[in-house]
VEXDREN-2710 file (C-alpha; in Angstrom, 1 decimal):
% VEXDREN-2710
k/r/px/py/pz
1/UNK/83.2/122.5/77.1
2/UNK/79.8/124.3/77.3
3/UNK/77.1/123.3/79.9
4/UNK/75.3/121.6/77.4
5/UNK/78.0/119.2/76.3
6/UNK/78.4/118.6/79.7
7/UNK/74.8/117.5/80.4
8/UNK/74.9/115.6/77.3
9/UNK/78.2/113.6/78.7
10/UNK/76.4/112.7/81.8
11/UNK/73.2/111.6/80.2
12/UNK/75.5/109.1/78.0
13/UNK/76.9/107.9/80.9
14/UNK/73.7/107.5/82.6
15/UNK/72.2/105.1/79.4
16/UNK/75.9/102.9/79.0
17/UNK/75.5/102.3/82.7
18/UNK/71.6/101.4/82.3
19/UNK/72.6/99.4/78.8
20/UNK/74.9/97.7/81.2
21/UNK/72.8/96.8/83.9
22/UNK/69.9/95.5/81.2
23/UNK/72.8/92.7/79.5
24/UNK/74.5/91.7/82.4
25/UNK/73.6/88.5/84.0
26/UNK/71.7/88.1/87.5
27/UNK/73.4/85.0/88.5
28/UNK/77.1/86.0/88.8
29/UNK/78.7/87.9/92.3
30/UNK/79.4/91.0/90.7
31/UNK/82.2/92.2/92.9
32/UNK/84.3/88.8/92.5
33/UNK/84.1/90.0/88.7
34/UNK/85.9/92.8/89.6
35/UNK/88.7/90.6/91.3
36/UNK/89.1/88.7/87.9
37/UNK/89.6/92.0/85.7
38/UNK/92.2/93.0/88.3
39/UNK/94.0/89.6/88.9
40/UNK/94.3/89.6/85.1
41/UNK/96.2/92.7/85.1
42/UNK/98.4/92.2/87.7
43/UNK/99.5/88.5/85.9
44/UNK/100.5/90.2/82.7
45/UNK/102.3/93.3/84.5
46/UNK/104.3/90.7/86.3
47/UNK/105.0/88.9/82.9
48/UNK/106.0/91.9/81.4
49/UNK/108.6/92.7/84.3
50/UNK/109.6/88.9/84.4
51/UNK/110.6/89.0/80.8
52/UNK/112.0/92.3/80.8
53/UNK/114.1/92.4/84.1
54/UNK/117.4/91.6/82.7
55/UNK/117.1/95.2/80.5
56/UNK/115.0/96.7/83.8
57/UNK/117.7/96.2/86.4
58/UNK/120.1/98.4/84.7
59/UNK/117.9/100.7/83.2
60/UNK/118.5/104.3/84.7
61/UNK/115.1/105.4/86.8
62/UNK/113.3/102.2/86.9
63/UNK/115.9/100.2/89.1
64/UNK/113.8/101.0/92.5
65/UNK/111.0/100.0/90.9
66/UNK/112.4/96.4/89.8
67/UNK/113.9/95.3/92.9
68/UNK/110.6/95.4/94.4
69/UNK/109.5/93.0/91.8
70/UNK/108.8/89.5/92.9
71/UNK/106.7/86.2/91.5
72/UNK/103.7/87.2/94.3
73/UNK/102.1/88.8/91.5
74/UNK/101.5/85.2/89.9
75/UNK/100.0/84.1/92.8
76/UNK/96.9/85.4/91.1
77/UNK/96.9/82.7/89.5
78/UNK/96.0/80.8/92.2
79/UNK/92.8/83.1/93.3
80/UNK/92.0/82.1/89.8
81/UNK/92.0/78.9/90.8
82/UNK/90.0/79.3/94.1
83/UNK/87.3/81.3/92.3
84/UNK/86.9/78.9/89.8
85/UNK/86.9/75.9/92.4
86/UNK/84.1/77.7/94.5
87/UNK/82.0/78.0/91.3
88/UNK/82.2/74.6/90.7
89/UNK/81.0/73.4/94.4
90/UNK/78.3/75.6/93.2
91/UNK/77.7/74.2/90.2
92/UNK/77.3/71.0/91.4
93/UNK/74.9/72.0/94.0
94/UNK/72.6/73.9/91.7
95/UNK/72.7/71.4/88.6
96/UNK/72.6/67.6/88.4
97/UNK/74.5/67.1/84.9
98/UNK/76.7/64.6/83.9
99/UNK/80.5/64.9/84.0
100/UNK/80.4/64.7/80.3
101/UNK/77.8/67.8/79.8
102/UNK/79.8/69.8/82.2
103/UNK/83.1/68.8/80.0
104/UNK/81.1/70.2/76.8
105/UNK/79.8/72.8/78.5
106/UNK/83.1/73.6/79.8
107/UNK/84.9/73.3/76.0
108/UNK/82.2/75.6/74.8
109/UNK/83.1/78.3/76.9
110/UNK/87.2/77.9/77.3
111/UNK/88.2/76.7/73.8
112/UNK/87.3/79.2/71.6
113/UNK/89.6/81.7/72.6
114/UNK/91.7/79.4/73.8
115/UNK/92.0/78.3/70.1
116/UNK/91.7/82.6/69.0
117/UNK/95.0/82.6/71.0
118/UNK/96.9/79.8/68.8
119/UNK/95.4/81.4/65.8
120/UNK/96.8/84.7/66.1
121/UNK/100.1/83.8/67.3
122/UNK/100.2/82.0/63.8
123/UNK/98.8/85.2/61.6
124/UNK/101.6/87.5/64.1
125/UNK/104.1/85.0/62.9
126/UNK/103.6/86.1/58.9
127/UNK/104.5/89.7/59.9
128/UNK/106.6/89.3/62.9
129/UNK/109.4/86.9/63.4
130/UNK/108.3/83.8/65.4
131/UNK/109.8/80.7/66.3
132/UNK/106.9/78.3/65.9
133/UNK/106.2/75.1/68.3
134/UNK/104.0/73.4/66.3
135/UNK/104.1/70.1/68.4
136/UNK/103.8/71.5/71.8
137/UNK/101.0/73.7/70.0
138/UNK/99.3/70.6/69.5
139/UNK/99.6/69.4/72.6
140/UNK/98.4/72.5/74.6
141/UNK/95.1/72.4/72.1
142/UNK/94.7/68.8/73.2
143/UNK/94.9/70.5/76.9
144/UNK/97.6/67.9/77.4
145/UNK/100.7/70.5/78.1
146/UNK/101.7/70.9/81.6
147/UNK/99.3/68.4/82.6
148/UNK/100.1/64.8/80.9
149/UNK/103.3/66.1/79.3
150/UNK/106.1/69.7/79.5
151/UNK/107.1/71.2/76.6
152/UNK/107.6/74.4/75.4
153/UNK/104.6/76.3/73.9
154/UNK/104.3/79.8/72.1
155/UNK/101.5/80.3/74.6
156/UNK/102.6/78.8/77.4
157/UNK/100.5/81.0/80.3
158/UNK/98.4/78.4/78.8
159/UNK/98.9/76.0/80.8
160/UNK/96.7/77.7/83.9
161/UNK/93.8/76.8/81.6
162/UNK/94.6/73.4/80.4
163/UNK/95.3/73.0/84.4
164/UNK/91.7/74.2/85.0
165/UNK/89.8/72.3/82.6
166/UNK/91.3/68.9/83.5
167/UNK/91.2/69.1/87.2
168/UNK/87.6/70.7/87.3
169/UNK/86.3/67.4/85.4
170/UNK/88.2/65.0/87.9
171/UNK/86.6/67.3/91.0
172/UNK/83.3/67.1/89.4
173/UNK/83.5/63.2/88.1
174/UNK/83.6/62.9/92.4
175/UNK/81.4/65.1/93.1
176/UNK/78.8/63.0/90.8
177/UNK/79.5/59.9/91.6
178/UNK/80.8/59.7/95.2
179/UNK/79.6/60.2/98.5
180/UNK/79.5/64.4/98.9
181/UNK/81.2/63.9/102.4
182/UNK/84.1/61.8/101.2
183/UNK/84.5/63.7/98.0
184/UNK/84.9/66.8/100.4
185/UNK/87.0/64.5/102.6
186/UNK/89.5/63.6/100.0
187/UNK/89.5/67.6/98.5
188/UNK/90.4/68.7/101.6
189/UNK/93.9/65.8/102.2
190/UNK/94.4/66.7/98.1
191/UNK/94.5/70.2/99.4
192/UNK/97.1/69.6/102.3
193/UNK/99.3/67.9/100.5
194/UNK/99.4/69.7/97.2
195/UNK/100.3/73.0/99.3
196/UNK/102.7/70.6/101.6
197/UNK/104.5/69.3/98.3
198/UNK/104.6/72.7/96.6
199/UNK/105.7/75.0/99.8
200/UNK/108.5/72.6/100.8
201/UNK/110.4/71.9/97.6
202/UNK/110.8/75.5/97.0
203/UNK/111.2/77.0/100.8
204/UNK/107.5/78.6/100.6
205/UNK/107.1/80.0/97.1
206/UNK/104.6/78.6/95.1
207/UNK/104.6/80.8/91.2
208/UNK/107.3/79.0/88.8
209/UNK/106.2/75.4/90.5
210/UNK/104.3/74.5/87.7
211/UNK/107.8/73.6/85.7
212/UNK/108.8/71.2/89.0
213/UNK/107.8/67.3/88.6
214/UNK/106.3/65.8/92.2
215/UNK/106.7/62.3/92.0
216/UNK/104.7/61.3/88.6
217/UNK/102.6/64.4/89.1
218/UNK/103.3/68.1/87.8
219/UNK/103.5/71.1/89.7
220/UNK/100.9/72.7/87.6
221/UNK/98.5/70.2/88.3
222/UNK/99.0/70.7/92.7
223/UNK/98.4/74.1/91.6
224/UNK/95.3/73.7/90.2
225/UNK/94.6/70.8/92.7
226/UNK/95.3/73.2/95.8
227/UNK/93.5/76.0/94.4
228/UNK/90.1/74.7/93.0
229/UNK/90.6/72.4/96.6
230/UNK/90.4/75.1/98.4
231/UNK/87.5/77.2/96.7
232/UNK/85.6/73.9/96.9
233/UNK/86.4/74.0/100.7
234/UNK/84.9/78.0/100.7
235/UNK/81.9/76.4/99.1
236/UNK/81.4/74.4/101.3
237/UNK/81.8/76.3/103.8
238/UNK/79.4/79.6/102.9
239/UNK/76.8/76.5/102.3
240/UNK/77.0/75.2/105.8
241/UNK/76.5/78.9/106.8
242/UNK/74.6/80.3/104.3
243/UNK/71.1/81.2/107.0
244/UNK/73.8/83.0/108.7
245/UNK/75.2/85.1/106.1
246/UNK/71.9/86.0/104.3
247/UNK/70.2/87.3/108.3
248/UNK/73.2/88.6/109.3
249/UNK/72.3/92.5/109.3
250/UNK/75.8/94.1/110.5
251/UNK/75.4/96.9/112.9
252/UNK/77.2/100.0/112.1
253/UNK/80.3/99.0/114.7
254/UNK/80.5/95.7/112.2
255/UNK/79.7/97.3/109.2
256/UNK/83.1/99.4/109.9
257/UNK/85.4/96.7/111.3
258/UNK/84.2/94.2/108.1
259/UNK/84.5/97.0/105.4
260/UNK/88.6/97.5/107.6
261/UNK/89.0/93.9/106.9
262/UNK/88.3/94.2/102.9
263/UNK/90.0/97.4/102.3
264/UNK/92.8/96.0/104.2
265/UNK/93.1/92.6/102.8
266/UNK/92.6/93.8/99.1
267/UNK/95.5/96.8/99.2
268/UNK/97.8/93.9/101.2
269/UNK/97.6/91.5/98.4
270/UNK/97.6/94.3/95.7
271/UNK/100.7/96.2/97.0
272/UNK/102.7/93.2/97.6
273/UNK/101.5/91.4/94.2
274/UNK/103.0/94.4/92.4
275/UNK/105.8/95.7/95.3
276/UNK/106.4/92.5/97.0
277/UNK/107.0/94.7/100.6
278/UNK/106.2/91.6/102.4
279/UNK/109.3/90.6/104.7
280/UNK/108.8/87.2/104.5
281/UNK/108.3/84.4/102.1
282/UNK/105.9/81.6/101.9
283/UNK/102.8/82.2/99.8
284/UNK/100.5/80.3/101.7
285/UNK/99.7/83.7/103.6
286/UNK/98.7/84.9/100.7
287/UNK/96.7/82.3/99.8
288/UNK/95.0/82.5/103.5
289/UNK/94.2/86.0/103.3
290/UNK/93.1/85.9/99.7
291/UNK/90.5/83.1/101.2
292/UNK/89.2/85.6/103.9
293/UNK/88.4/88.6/101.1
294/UNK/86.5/86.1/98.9
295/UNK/84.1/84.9/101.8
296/UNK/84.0/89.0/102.7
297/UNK/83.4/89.6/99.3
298/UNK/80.7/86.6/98.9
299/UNK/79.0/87.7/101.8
300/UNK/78.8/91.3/100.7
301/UNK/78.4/93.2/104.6
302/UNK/81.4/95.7/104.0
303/UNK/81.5/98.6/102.4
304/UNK/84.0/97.8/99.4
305/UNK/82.3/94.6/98.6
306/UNK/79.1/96.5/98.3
307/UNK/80.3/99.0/96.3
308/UNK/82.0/96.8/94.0
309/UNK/78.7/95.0/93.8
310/UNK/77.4/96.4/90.3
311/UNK/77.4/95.3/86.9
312/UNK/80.3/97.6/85.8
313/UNK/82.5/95.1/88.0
314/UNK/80.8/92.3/85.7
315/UNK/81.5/94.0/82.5
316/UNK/84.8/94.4/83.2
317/UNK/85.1/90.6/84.8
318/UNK/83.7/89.5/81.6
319/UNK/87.2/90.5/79.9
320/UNK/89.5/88.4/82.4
321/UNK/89.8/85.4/80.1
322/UNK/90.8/86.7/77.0
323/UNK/93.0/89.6/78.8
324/UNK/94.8/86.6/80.5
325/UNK/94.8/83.8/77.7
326/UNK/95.8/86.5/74.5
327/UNK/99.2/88.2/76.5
328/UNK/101.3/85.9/74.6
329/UNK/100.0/87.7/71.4
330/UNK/100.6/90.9/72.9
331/UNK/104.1/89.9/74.3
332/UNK/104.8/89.4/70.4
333/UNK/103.9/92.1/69.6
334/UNK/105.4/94.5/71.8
335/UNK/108.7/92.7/71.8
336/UNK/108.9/93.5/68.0
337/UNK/107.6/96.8/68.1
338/UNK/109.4/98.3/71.6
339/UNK/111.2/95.8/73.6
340/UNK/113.8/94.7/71.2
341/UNK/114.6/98.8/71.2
342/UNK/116.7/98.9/74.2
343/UNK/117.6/102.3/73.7
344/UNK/113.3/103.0/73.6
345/UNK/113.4/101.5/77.3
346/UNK/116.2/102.9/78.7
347/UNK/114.7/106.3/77.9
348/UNK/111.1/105.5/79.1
349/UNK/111.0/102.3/80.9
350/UNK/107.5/103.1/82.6
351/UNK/106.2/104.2/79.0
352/UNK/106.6/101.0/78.1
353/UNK/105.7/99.1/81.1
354/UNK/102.0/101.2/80.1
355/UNK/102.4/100.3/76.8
356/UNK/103.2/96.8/76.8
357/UNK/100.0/96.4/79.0
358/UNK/97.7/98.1/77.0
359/UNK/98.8/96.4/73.9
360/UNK/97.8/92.9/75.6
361/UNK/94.6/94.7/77.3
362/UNK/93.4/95.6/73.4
363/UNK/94.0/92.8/72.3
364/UNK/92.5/90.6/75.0
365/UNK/89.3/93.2/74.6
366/UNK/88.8/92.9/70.7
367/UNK/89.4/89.0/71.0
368/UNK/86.3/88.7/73.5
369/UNK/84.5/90.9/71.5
370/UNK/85.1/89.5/68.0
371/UNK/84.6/85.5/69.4
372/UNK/81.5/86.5/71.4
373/UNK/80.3/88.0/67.9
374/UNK/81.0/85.0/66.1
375/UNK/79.6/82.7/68.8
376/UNK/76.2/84.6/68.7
377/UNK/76.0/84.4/65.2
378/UNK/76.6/80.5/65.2
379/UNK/74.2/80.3/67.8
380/UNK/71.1/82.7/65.9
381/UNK/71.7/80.5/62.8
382/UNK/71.4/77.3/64.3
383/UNK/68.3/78.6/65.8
384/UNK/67.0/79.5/62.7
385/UNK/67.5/76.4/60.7
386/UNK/65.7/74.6/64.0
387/UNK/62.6/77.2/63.4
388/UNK/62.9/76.6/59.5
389/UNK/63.0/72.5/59.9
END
């Protein structure tokens, strides 16, 4: 490479990242974006090692690496859930819509991948082998699955989002037409004893509780109750302190211990999300410490927070949803292509591992890509027919 392809490299770089910063939006905190991107990863690498840990734990080389494997990694489910509940306490503050424009709003932006998702699972199905649930299909697009009603679903990781759009509509039905301090009240008790429910039944873990029945309500739903609780709470809470966040100006002894506590807390719920090296077991720690990063990460006085405080972090956050909600076409995929070759695995279990994620990565990227195209275009032409009338 000559010095002149090299400047030419740089300059490129130089204009994506400008490009980037010109589309992104203003409104979003750019380094929780980051979190997302992330979070989605680590949920389909634990999928991947779920599914395939019968053929992993006796595959030569890759046996360390297995043991260490635990359900912590869907735990990111819940920070999922506690990002999306601190939105909505903000939501409510900024805007005074009705429940029923935040439910359209809310279908507008969930269900068209969430329907991309069925769709391709059907079009996979002409090529590849599938067994088709056509009923629990239905249900799931009625965002009834693991919420009303359990069945099995061809994409049943699913269920986090019919979780998320049905609880988010009953906290903001409260939050519109009851008293803000009882509403916060009963979020908090809901919070309690959602976590109370799911820690006890299974001795402190909290990822496969979403199959479990509490009484006449399912464990997916305490999930999403307990999670979106608890970023309501964090809401809350930066609100009541927001003067003191915004003038706090951390000196350099604070800057240092704060930007300890981020670097600290990130690489503690990484390593064990992937490695599970924690020697104990009840999630709620998890949970805890998760809580403490996103108010560090809201308030944005460290140093990793800071730096993760761009609009790469947002492009890349932008890509969560249809990473997470599309695996199950990629899953499909890979399962035809590589995972049904044991031989292939036993000879490079970590080359697939790679594979198998960057398959459902793709395939999460192009889907965002090709539903934000077709959205845009819907959008333009409606436009245009209101200029034209």
């Amino acid at each position: 490479m000559g010095l002149h392809d090299f400047i030419f490299i740089i300059i490129l770089i130089i204009e994506i990242f400008v490009l980037i910063n010109l589309i992104m939006e203003k409104n979003k905190i750019k380094n929780i974006e980051f979190l997302r991107f992330i979070f989605a990863i680590i949920i389909i690498h634990s999928h991947i090692l779920w599914l395939l840990i019968g053929v992993y734990k006796i595959c030569p080389g890759f046996s360390p690496y297995i043991h260490l494997y635990s359900p912590d990694g869907f735990l990111c489910v819940e920070y999922f859930f506690i990002i999306s509940g601190f939105f909505l306490y903000k939501h409510c503050l900024r805007k005074n819509d009705s429940t029923i424009n935040y439910t359209v709003e809310k279908i507008k932006r969930l269900y068209p991948l969430f329907l991309f998702s069925f769709l391709l699972i059907y079009l996979t199905s002409i090529f590849i082998p599938i067994n088709l649930y056509n009923y629990s299909n239905f249900l799931n697009l009625l965002m009834l699955n693991f919420t009303v009603v359990k069945t099995g679903s061809n994409n049943g990781y699913s269920w986090f989002i019919n979780v998320l759009f049905l609880v988010s509509i009953f906290f903001h039905y409260l939050y519109r037409n009851y008293n803000k301090k009882t509403v916060n009240l009963f979020i908090f008790i809901t919070v309690i004893i959602s976590y109370t429910l799911l820690l006890n039944k299974s001795g402190g873990s909290i990822p496969g509780r979403e199959r479990d029945v509490f009484y006449i309500l399912q464990g997916s739903v305490l999930r999403g109750l307990g999670g979106l609780g608890i970023g309501c709470i964090i809401g809350l809470f930066t609100e009541k302190l927001s003067d003191f966040i915004n003038n706090f100006k951390p000196k350099f002894p604070s800057f240092c211990i704060i930007s300890f506590l981020e670097i600290y807390f990130l690489l503690f719920i990484f390593n064990n999300s992937i490695f599970h090296k924690i020697s104990y077991q009840n999630d709620f720690i998890f949970i805890a410490i998760f809580s403490i990063l996103f108010v560090l990460f809201i308030a944005r006085k460290g140093f990793l927070s800071k730096l993760l405080d761009n609009n790469i972090s947002v492009y890349l956050g932008a890509f969560s949803y249809s990473i997470y909600i599309m695996q199950a076409v990629g899953f499909y995929i890979s399962k035809y292509y590589f995972w049904d070759n044991k031989a292939f695995i036993y000879a490079h279990p970590y080359i697939n591992l790679s594979i198998s994620l960057s398959v459902c990565i793709l395939i999460g990227i192009i889907s965002h890509l090709i539903i934000n195209k077709i959205l845009n275009y819907i959008t333009s032409y409606q436009s245009s027919n209101f200029i034209h009338n």
